[in-house]
Each structure stands twice: as structure tokens, then as C-alpha cells.
N, C-alpha and C positions, 0 to 999 in steps of 0.2 A: 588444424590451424598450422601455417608456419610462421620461423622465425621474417624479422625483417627482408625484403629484398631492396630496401632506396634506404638510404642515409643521406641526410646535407645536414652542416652544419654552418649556422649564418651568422656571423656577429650582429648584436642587437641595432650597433649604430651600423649596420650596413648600408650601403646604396642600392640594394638589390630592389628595395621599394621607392628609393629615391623618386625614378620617374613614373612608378605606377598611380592610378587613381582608382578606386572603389569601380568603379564606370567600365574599368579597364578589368575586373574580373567577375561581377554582380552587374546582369543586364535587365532585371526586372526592375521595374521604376516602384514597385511598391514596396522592395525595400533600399532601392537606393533617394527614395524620397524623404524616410524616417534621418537614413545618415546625416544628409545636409543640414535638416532640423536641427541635429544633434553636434552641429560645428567636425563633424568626421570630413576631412582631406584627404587625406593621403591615410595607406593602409601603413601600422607597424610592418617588424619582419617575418613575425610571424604568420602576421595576417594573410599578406602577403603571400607567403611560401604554404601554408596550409588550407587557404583556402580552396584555391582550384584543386588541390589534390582528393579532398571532400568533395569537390562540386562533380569530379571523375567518378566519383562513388567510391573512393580506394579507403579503407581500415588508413588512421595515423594515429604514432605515436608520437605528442609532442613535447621536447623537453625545453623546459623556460622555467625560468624564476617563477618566484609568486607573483603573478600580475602581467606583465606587457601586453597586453590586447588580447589576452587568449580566448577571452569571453565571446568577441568578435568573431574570434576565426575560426568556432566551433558552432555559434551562437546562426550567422547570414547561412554558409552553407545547409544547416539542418532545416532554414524556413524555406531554402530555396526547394530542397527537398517534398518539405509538407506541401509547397506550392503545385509540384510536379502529381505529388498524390492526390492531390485537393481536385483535378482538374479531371482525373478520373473518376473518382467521387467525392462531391463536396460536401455529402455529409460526415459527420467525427463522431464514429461509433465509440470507441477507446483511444486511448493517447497514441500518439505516434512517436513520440520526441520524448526519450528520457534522459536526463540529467542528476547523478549523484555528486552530492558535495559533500565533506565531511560535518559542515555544522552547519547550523540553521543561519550565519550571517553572509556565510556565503550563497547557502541557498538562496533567499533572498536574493540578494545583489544582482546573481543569475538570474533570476524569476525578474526580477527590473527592468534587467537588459532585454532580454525577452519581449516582452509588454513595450518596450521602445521601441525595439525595431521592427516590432510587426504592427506597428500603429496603423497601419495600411493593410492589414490581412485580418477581418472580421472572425473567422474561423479559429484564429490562432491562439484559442484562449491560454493563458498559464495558472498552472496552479500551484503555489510549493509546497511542500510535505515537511513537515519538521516538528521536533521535540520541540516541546515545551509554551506551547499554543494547543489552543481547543481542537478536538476532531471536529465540531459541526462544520466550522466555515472549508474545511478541506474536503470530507464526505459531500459537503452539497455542491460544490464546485467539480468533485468527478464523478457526481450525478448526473451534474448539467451536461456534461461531455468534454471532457477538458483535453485539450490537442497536445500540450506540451504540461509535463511534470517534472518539476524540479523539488528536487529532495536528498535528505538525507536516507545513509539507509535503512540506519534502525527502522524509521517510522514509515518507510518505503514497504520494509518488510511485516508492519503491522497491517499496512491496508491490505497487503496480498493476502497476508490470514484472515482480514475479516472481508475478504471478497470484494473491496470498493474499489482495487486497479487491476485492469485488466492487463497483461502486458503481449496479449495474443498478435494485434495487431501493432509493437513496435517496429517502424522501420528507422530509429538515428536511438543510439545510445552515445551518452557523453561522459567518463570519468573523469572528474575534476579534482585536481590536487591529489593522483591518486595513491600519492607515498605520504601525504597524512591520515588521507583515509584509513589506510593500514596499520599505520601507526599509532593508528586512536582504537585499534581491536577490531576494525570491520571488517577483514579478509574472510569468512565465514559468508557474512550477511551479502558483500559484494558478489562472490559464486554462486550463491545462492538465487540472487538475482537474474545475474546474468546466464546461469542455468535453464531460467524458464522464459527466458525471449527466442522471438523465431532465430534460425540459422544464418538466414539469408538480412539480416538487420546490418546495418553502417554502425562501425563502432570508432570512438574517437578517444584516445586516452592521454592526458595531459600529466605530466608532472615533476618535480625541480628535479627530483634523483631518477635513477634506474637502479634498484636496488634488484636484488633477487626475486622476491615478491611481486614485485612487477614485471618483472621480464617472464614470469608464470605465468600471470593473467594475460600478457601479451600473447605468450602463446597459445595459451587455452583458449582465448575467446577472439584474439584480432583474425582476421585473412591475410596475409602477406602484407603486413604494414605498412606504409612508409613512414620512416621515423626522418622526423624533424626537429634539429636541434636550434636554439635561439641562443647564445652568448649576453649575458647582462651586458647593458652597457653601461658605458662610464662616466656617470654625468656628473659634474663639479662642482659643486656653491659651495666655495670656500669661506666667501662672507657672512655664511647663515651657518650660526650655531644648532645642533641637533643633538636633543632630548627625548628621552620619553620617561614614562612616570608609571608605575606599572600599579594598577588598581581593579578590584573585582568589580564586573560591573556595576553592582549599587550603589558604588561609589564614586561615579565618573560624574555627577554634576558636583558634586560635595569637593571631588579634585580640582576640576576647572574653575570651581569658587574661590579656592584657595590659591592658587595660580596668580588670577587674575587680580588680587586683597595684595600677593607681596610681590609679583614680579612688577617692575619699573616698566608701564607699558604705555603705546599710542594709541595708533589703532590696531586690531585686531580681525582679523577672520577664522572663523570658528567653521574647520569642515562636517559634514556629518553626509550619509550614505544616502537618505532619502528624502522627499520634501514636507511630507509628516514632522519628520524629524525636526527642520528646520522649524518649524510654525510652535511643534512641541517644546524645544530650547529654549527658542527666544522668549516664548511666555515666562518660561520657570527662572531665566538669567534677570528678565524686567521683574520679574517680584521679587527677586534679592537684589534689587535697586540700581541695576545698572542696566546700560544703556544701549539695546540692541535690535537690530531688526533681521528680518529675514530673505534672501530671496532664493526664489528654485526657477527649474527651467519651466514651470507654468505662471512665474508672474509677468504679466503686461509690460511689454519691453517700456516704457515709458513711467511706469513705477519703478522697474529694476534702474534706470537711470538716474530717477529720484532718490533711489534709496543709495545708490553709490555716491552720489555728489552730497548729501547728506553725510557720507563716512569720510570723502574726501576735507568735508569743511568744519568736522568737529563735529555736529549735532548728535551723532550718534558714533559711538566708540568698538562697538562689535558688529560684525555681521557674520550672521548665520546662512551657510552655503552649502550648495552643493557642486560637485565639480563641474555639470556642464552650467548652472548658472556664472560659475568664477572664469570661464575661461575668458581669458582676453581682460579680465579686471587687473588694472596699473592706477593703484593709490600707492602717492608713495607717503605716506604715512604710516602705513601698515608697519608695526615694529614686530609683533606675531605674527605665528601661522599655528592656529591650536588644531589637531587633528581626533578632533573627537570620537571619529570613527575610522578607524585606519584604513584606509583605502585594501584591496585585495591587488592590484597596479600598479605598481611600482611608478610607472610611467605618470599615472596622476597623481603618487605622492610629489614626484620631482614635480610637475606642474603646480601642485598645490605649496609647497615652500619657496616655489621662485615668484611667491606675490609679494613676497617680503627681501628684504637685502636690495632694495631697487635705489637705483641712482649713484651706487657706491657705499650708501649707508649698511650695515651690519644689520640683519637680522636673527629671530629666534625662530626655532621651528620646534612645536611640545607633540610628543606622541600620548594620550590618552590611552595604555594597553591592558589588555587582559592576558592573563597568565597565558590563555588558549593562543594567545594570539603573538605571543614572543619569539616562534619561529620565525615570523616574516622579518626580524631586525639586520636576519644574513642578507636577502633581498635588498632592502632598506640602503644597506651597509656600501651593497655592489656598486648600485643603482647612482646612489650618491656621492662613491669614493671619498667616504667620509666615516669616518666612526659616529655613531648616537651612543651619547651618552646617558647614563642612569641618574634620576634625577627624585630626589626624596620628595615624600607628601610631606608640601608644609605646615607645621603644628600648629593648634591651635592658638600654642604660642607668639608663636610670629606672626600669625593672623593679628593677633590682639593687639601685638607691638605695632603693627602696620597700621593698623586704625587708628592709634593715638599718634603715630606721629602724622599721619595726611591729615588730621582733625589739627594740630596742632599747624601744620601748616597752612591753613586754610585761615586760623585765626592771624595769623601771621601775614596772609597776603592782604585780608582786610582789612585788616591795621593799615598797611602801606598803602590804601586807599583812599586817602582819610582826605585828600584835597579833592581829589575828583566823586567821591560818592556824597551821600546826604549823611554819612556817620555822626554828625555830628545831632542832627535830630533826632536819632535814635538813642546816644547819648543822653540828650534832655531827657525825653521820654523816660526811661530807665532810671537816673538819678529823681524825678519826681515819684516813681513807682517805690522806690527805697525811703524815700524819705514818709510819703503817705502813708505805705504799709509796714513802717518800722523792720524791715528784713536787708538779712546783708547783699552788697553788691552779687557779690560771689555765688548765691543760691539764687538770684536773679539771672546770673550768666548760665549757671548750670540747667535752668529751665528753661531758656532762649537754647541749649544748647541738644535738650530732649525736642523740644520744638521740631528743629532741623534736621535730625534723625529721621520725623516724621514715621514717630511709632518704632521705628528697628533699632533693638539693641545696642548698644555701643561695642560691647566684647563679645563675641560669638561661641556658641555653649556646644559643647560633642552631640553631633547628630546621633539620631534615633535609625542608626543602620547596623547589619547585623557586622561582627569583626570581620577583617578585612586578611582571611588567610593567606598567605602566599608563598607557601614555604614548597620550594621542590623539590625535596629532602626523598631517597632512593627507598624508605624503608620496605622491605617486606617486598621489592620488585624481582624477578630474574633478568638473566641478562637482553632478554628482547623486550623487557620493558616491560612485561604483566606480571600481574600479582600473584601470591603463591595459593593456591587452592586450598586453604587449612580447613580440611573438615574438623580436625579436633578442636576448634573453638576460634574465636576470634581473642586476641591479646586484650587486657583493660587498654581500653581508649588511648590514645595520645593526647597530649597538651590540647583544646581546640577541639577537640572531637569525640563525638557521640558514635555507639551503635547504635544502629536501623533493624527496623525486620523487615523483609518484603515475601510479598508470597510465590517464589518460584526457585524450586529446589531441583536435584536431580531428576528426580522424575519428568521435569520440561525437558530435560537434558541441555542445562544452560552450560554455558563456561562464563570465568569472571570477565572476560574480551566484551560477551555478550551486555554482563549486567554496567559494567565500564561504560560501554559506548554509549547508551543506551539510556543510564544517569547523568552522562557528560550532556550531552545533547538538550533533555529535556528540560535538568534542572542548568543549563548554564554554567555550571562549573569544568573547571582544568579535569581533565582526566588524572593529576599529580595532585588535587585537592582528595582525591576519592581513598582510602586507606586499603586495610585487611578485607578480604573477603572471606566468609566462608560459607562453601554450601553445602546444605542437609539434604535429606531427602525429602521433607516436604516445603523447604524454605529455606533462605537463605539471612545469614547477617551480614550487613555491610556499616564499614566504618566510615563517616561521610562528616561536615563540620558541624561543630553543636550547634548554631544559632544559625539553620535555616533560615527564611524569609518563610513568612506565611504564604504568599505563591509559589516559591519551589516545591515548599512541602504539599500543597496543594495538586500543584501539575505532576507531583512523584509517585502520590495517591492512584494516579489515574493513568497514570503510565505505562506502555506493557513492555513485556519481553517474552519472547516466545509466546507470542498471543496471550499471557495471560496477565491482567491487572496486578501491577504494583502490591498495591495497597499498602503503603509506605506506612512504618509508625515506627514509636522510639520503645527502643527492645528492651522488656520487664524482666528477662530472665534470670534466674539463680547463679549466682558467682560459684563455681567452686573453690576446690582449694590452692589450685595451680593459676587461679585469676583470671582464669576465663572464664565464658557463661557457659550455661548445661544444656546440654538440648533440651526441648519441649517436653513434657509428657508425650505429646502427641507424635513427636520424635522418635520417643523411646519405645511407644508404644507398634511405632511400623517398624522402627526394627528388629523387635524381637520379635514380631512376624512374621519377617522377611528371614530372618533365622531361624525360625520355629521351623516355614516351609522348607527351608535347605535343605535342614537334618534331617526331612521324614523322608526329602527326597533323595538323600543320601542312602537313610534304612531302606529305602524299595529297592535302590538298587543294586544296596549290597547282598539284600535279600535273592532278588532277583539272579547274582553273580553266582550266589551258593546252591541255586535250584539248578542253572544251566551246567554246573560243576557234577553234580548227581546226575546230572542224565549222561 
């Protein structure tokens, strides 16, 4: 492999796409038919500049922020590809099209975009691979013959062990974000990979830095690249305020609840990534009593009309979206923009907070984030030439406070009602109710005021979720960021955290990179949530937070590394005196026979040294 021979560097607001159209570099109509569908105009600069260099067959590396179209630019050319292969043989023995992302949200998204734009290519099935979901629905999908896989690698590298991805017949590989990949411990598992693909395969590698790491995998796996750089661009809403509120996932509707209890709001759009999702929200927002509906790009343009002019006139206060349903949506009511799923595009964050600040009015824009996902706030940062601000979950407190005082103002407006409503009937009614049943006014209000509640609570009580770590604290890291390998014991726990045992020790020949990446993925947690590692020779301890979720612990059980099952459980061992745990019996017992055999193999041969001495 060599180094680059093409470099361009494009500013993101360039004109270089200015007068191009999709038409003008994609001549198959079955996927420029999906685009239209999809409100796609004009290509970004990326799109733009990397595509035809793709559609040449040429190896590129692309460097951009987290997001501006790249999904695009990697995504038309690799179908225009399978179209090319398809046509020689349309049957799909093994995948042709792979795709690694560092975590399963991204895999997705890719795996989305995918399935859009090949809505016109029957063949073009997707399948994602990812921690922390079941094997069947994945095994039966690249039974079936799945054209394109999108994945992480951890679990990329568990199907190769268990024989269900072929990767004999790839021809388009795609690295996605591939300086977090690295940086989340997968540089092993990525070689690894790309190791065992044909020679002659299209590789395509995307990502915000060029550290050194990457510039190796360039080498070692691209053909004479062309690297293509993108420049953030500079896009301004000065009149839209920007937050984000940083929470583990199980606690992202519990956030948004709280949000929406004390911020001063109007309307609202609530983004989220898929159209599940939407249907899923909007259920869970209507049963904690407020007011919202949903729409995606598969509802009947003429309900998504209804359901906006419905947000437009008050009947309904939230909508649930997705980006290509919001495009072109102007209420200017909208005093939010909640981002419940943070976009991986920059480009459609900017599109998604310019639904708000309309007509000169001031808006708010809330990031919903997860610890994994606080790198993209640089992005965020560029994109918007704005600083996001850090914004606290509000306490139960001020939940509480907020509810008596809108209850209070509500009694308050209906008072000022009192000439235009029938109050005064209800009055009578109430004064005969006290008088008949001898009780006081006041416990008559109070029960017209449970009435109105309609069963829910007045004050709201601490959810049944597990604590909410978040601490990025360096302990026990070296300086490229992984953890130290302490065979001699794992430290007592930290504040928050429990040791684990899992079954896969030296003998797999693990590293903590491996057990890291691998935990992060399936159970959903920050790689900075994961603690001490240490590993034995027939297992290892990991330091992880005490109050799992019954499904992490569940999916961690079942998880592998180096081919072999987890079997996750919370570790019984003997403390000794230095406060760490003992190894196993079963510990102790390999190696002192792993010692046993040293010494006798040391005696033969010093035996052996003293015979050759005599002769």
C-alpha cells in the first residue's frame, strides 16, 4: 500500500457543489429515485468531492467533522458498486458491502441510510451487527444472504468466529468515524478485520482527525488514497440558545420529563433517529399527560399536514420527528428544539434548531447526551459558531415547585373567568355538597382538585432507574487512554462500583482494549464508566457500576470476547489483606502448575546441559 497521492481541501460552505445536482454524478435512476423521495438537492462538499472519486474505484480518505453528509458519500457510491456486481451475478452469496462504526447508534443510522437508498435495489438487503441486542435476528438475516453489513467490530469479530460472516467475497469496505474507533480500543479488532478481506476490495476511510493510528491503517490497508478534506462550516443562530444535559441512557425520557415540568415552553419538536422511535415516545410522553403526536417519513402526507397544523394551533404541544419528516416544517411557535437523539450530522443538527428562533423570536435548542456521545459537542460547536452550554437535570425539587405553581395558576385563570364561564353553577353545586354532607369547603376543593389530575400524582417521586454515573474521572488510565493491566488484584471498588467476573482470561489472550470495547458496545455504557481491569489466567475482574439494569446484566452474560461467552456475574472473592480480591482456587490451582511444569522443564534441561558437558 501507499501513502496518499491526491489531497483537496474544501471548505464545508464551499461553492464547489454549489451548481452540482445528485443527476450530475449518480446516473442510475434507482438510486437517484430514493434521493428525491428523501428531499436530497443538491450534494453537501463532501458528497460532492468524494463521490466520483469512489465511483472511479479509487481507495479515499475522508476528513470531516462528525456528520456533514458522509454517510452519503460513502453510502450511493458502494450501491452503485453492488449494482455493477449485481449485474454480473444477481445472486448474493456473502456480503459485499462492509461498514464498521464504533457503536451500535451509529451503526444503525448507517444500516437506515442504507435500506433508504436502496429502496429500489431488492437485492440490497442490510443487516447491522452490534452489541447489546440478540444474535438470532442477526445470524438469520446473514443466513438469508445479506448484501450489505453494517457493524461494529467487536461483534463483527464474533460472527467471524462463529462462522456466520463470510468476508471472502467483499468488494467496498467503509471505516466510519475511524479515530473513535481507535480510541474506544478497537485498533486490534479493525486489522484484524481488514486482514481477512480480498486484496483487490474498495476501501473508504472517514474521520474528524488524522492522528497517527490512522495514517497506519491508511497505509497498510488503502491503495494510493485520495484524501479528501471538508472544513466545518460556519453556520450562525445567534438567536437560538444552546444546551445540552448530559444523562445515561435510561434516563433520557425521565430527563425530557423534567425539561419539559420546568422550562417556560410553547411548542416543541422532539428529534429522535428512527420512526419506531417516534411512535415509541410519543406513547410514553401521552401517558405522562402531555400532549403529543408523532410524524416520520412513512406518514400520509395529508395526516403529516394535519398533525402540523394541529402544532401550529395549539391542540397539540409536542411533535415527535424525524429529520426527513421536519424538513421544510415553519411553526413559528415552536419555542424548543429537544434533541433526543443527537443527530451523527452536523448539518441536520443545524437544520434541526433552525425550526425554532423563527420570525426574530429567541429560541432554545436541549441536547439529550450520553457520555459516549460528548465528543460530537466540538462538531456541534464548529457547525454552529456558538458555544452549547452544560445545563443541570432538574431536581425533583423544582419539578415539584413547578407543578404547584401552574396548578396554582390555572386556579387563578379560572377565577378570572367567572363572567364568561358557568362558575357560578358549580359554585352552587359545591356549597349544597358542604352543606348536605357537613364537610369543609376546602376538602371539597382538594377532591375536585385529585378529580383533575385524573389519577396522577400531584408531586413526582424518584424513578425506579439505576444511578446515573457520569463521572470522567482518569483513574487507573495510561497516557493513550487504557487501563492498566493489574494482574495483582483489582483495587476495592470505587464510590458507584462493583467488581464483575467474566470468563475470559489470558489464556484467550485478551487485552483490556479488547474487554473495554466490547463491554462499552453491548452493555451501552461510556468506555470512562468501565473501571480497573484485571486479568488472570483463566478469567478476568472488571470494575463496572454497581446498579446494572437487569438487561445490561443480561446482554453481558451473553456477550463474547475472543469467541468466548461472558458469563458476567458479581465477583465473590476473598479480600485479602492489601484490599484486594485473591484469585480463585482454580486460579491458584493453574498456576502452580504452570509452575510445577517450568521447574521440571528447567531440571531436564539443566540436566540435559550437564550430560552434554561430560561428553
Amino acid at each position: 500500500m501507499t501513502e496518499s497521492s491526491q489531497h483537496m481541501s474544501v471548505p464545508e460552505n464551499s461553492t464547489t457543489s454549489g451548481h452540482v445536482t445528485f443527476s450530475d454524478l449518480i446516473s442510475d435512476q434507482r438510486l437517484l429515485a430514493p434521493l428525491e423521495k428523501l428531499g436530497y438537492e443538491k450534494p453537501s462538499p463532501i458528497q460532492a468531492e468524494t463521490i466520483p472519486l469512489l465511483l472511479q474505484g479509487r481507495d479515499v480518505v475522508g476528513l470531516a467533522q462528525t456528520g456533514t453528509g458522509k454517510t452519503a458519500a460513502f453510502a450511493l457510491p458502494a450501491l452503485a458498486r453492488l449494482l455493477d456486481t449485481l449485474e454480473g451475478d444477481p445472486e448474493v452469496q456473502a456480503p459485499r458491502i462492509l461498514v464498521l462504526a464504533p457503536t451500535r447508534e451509529l451503526a444503525l443510522q448507517v444500516a437506515e441510510a442504507f435500506t433508504s437508498y436502496a429502496a429500489e435495489i431488492p437485492q440490497a438487503t442490510v443487516v447491522p451487527v452490534y452489541g447489546g441486542s440478540a444474535y438470532g435476528p442477526q445470524l438469520a438475516g446473514l443466513r438469508r444472504g445479506a448484501a450489505i453489513v453494517v457493524g461494529t467490530p467487536g461483534r463483527v469479530i464474533d460472527h467471524l468466529e462463529k462462522g456466520s460472516l463470510d468476508l471472502s467475497q467483499m468488494r467496498y469496505i467503509v471505516l466510519d468515524e475511524a479515530d473513535e474507533m481507535l480510541r474506544m480500543g478497537f485498533a486490534e479488532e479493525v486489522d484484524r478485520i481488514l486482514s481477512g478481506t480480498p486484496e483487490d476490495k474498495q476501501t473508504a476511510l472517514f474521520s474528524a482527525t488524522m492522528p497517527r493510528a490512522i495514517q497506519r491503517i491508511s497505509g497498510d490497508y488503502l491503495n494510493d488514497p485520495a484524501q479528501v478534506e471538508i472544513a466545518a462550516e460556519s453556520t450562525t443562530a445567534q438567536n437560538i440558545r444552546q444546551r445540552y444535559i448530559q444523562v445515561s441512557f435510561p434516563w433520557k425520557l425521565e430527563a425530557m420529563t423534567r425539561i419539559l415540568e420546568t422550562e417556560d415552553t410553547d411548542g416543541i419538536i422532539t428529534f429522535v433517529r428512527t420512526r419506531n422511535m417516534t411512535e415509541e415516545l410519543t406513547q410514553k410522553l401521552q401517558a405522562r399527560g402531555f400532549r403529543a403526536a408523532a410524524i416520520s417519513g412513512d406518514i400520509p402526507q395529508n395526516i403529516r399536514e394535519k398533525t402540523v397544523e394541529d402544532l401550529r394551533a395549539g391542540r397539540i404541544d409536542i411533535l415527535v420527528a424525524t429529520d426527513v419528516a421536519a424538513r421544510g416544517l415553519d411553526v413559528e411557535r415552536i419555542s424548543h428544539v429537544i434533541n433526543y437523539d443527537i443527530p451523527h450530522d452536523t448539518s441536520s443538527y443545524v437544520h434541526r434548531i433552525g425550526r425554532t428562533g423563527r420570525a426574530g423570536r429567541a429560541g432554545d435548542a436541549i441536547i439529550l447526551m450520553t457520555p459516549r456521545e460528548r465528543h460530537q459537542l466540538r462538531a456541534i460547536e464548529k457547525a454552529t459558531d456558538q458555544r452549547v452550554e452544560e445545563m443541570q437535570l432538574p431536581s425533583l425539587e423544582e419539578v415539584n415547585a413547578s407543578r404547584v405553581q401552574r396548578f396554582a395558576d390555572q386556579i387563578t385563570a379560572t377565577l378570572g373567568e367567572e363572567e364568561d364561564s358557568n362558575i357560578a353553577s358549580f359554585r352552587e353545586l359545591v356549597t349544597t355538597y358542604v352543606d348536605e354532607h357537613n364537610v369543609a369547603a376546602v376538602d371539597v376543593a382538594a377532591a375536585l382538585a385529585m378529580m383533575a389530575q385524573d389519577g396522577r400524582p400531584l408531586f413526582a417521586e424518584e424513578p425506579d432507574l439505576p444511578p446515573m454515573k457520569l463521572d470522567r474521572g482518569k483513574k487507573n488510565r495510561t497516557a493513550r487512554g487504557h487501563r492498566k493491566n493489574h494482574d495483582r488484584g483489582v483495587a476495592t471498588p470505587a464510590d458507584g462500583k462493583a467488581t464483575y467476573w467474566i470468563a475470559v482470561g489470558h489464556k484467550d489472550r485478551v487485552r483490556p482494549g479488547n474487554i473495554v470495547g466490547a463491554i462499552a458496545n453491548e452493555a451501552n455504557l461510556d468506555a470512562r464508566e468501565i473501571g480497573d481491569i484485571s486479568i488472570r489466567p483463566t478469567h478476568s475482574l472488571v470494575e463496572l457500576p454497581e446498579k446494572l439494569s437487569k438487561e445490561q446484566l443480561a446482554t453481558l452474560r451473553d456477550a463474547t470476547v475472543a469467541g468466548r461467552r461472558l458469563n458476567l456475574r458479581l465477583d465473590r472473592g476473598r479480600p485479602e489483606d492489601r484490599g484486594g480480591l485473591a484469585p480463585s482456587r482454580r486460579d491458584r490451582e493453574t498456576t502452580s502448575r504452570r509452575e510445577g511444569r517450568t521447574a521440571k522443564k528447567k531440571e531436564r534441561w539443566s540436566k540435559a546441559k550437564k550430560r552434554a558437558a561430560k561428553k
